[in-house]
N, C-alpha and C positions, 0 to 999 in steps of 0.2 A: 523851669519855674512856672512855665504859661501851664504844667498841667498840675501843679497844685493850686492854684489860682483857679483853675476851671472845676476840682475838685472841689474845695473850699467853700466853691457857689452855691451849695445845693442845699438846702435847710437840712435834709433828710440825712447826707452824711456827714455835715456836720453836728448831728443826733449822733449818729454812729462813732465818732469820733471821739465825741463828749462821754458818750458810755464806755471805749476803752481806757480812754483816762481815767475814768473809775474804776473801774476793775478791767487790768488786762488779762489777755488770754481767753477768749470767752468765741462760744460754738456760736454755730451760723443761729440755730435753732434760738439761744439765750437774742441776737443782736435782734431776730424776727419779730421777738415779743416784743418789741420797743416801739416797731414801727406799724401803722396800719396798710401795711403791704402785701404782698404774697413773698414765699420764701426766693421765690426767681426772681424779684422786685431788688430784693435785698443783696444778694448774689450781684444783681448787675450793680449795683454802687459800690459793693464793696472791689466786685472789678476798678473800677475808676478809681478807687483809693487805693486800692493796690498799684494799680499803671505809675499814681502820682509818686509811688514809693512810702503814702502815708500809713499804710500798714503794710506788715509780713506775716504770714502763715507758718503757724506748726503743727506735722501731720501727723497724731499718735493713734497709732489702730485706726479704728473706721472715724473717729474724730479730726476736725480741722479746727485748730488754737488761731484767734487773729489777735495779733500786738498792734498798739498803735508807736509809728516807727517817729519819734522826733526830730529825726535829722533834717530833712525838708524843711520843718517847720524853721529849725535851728537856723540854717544856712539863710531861709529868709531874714530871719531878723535880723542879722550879722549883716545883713546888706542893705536892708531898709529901714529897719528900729535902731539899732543900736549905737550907730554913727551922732544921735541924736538925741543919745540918752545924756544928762547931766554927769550920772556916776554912775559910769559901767561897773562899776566894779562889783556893784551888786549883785553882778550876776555868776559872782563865782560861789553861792552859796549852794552847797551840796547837801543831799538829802540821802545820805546812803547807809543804810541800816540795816541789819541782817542776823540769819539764823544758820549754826555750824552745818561745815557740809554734810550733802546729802546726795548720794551717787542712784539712789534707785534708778534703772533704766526706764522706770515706767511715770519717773515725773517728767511733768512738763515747766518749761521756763515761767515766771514771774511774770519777766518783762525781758524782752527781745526787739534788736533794733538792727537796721543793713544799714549799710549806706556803700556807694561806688565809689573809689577811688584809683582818677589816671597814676598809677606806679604800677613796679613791675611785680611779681609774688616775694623778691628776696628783699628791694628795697620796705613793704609792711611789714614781714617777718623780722627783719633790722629793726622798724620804727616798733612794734611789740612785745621786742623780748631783747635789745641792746639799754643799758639803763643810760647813757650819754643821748641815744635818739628820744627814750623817756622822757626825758629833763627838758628834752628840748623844746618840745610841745606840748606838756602839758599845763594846762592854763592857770593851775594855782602852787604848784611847785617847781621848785629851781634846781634839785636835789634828788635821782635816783638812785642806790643801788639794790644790783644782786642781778642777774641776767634770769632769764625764762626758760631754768634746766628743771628737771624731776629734782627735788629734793630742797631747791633752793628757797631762798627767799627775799621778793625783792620788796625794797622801803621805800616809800614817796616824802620828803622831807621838805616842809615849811620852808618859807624866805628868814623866818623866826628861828628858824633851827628846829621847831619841833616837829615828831613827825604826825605824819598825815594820815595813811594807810600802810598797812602792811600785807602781804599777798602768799600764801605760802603756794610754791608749785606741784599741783599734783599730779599732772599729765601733760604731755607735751607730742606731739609729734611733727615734725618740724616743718616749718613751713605751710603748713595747714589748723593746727590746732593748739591752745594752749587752754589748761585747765585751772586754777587757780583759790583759793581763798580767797575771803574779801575781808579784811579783819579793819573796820573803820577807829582811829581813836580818835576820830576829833567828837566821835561821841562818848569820851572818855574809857577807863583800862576795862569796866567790865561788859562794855559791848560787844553785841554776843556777833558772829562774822556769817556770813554765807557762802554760797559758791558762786562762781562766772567762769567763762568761757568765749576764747573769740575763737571765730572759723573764718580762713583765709580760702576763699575761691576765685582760682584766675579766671578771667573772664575777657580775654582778647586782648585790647592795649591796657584795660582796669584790672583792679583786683573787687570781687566782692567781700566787703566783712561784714561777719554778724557778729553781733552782742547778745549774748543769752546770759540773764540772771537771775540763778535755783534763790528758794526758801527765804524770799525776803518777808520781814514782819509786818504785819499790821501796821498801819502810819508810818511806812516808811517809803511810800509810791515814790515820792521826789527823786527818786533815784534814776527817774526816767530823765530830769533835766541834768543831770551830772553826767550822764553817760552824753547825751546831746551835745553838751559843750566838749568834750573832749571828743569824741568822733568829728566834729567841726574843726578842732582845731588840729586833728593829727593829719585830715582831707588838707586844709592850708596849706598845711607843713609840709607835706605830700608834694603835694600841686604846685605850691608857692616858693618854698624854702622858705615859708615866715609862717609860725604859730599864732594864737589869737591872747599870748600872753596878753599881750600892753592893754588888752579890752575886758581882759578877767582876772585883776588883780583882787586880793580879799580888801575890802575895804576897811 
């Protein structure tokens, strides 16, 4: 936490930060013109927001893509805002809107997020593709089925009974990768769906996950805080054996 806080400090990359919330994904070259620095100026901050985990890189061809990664952010507030918010609950509103898949190898992600978590490779592959581990931590439904096979499809269902999302699966290989649909209905029947994808990398006594999500539409960024809370809350679940239900109920 002492290095997003050290990160945080700095006007300039808190510039940089503010510009990938605007548009994620964006070259070293687009972040330069923002700032009156030299390109090695800009390199060295976005080092220091990388170290802090507040962005991730993706490498396509001679180009380098930088996301800005929510989860630090997420985790802090969960520690120091939100214990002291009047109604949390407000924070289970999701912003997740999207366009049908699109498998070209030559696009790059929307919006992309990491985050560390102490468990083992089998115990996250359990918690991302078992619908009972599903249910258990995720912060606004009490309800999954369908398991994370090629073919399948799994549903996230309301405390209300309706459902939430639907996922259809398109690639799997196990314990490293699952590919997925995103077919949102709390934006009602004819909201159009995109693709995601999580990658499972072990990484000594953690696991690394990434969050990468294709062809999302115009005004539909918020989707960067919906993935935050649920990467927040499956790390808990993880770490804890307790979800961040009781703190992001729907209001």
């Amino acid at each position: 936490m002492d290095a997003v806080f050290k990160a945080l400090a700095d006007p300039a990359r808190r510039t940089l930060l503010d510009a990938l919330r605007r548009k994620d994904g964006q070259t070293l070259q687009e972040l330069t013109e923002l700032l009156e620095m030299t390109r090695f100026g800009v390199m060295k901050h976005l080092g220091v927001l990388e170290d802090a985990g507040l962005v991730v890189t993706h490498k396509k061809g001679r180009f380098k893509y930088h996301y800005l990664n929510a989860v630090p952010l997420q985790q802090t507030i969960d520690r120091w805002i939100e214990p002291m918010r009047a109604k949390p609950a407000a924070r289970a509103v999701l912003n997740l809107k999207s366009t049908l898949e699109r498998t070209n190898s030559m696009t790059k992600p929307d919006f992309m997020m990491q985050t560390f978590i102490r468990c083992t490779q089998d115990a996250l592959w359990d918690a991302l593709s078992n619908p009972d581990s599903m249910a258990a931590y995720h912060f606004a439904c009490d309800v999954a089925e369908g398991r994370a096979e090629e073919g399948q499809t799994i549903r996230f269902i309301l405390p209300d009974g309706n459902p939430m999302l639907s996922q259809q699966v398109t690639k799997v290989e196990p314990k490293s990768r699952i590919e997925t649909t995103f077919e949102p209905h709390f934006f009602g029947p004819e909201a159009p769906s995109s693709r995601m994808v999580y990658l499972i990398e072990p990484q000594g006594p953690a696991c690394k996950l990434t969050i990468e999500h294709y062809d999302i539409p115009d005004g539909q960024e918020g989707v960067a805080e919906g993935w935050a809370r649920l990467a927040a809350s499956l790390k808990s679940w993880l770490e804890t054996g307790k979800g961040m239900k009781s703190a992001m109920q729907w209001a």
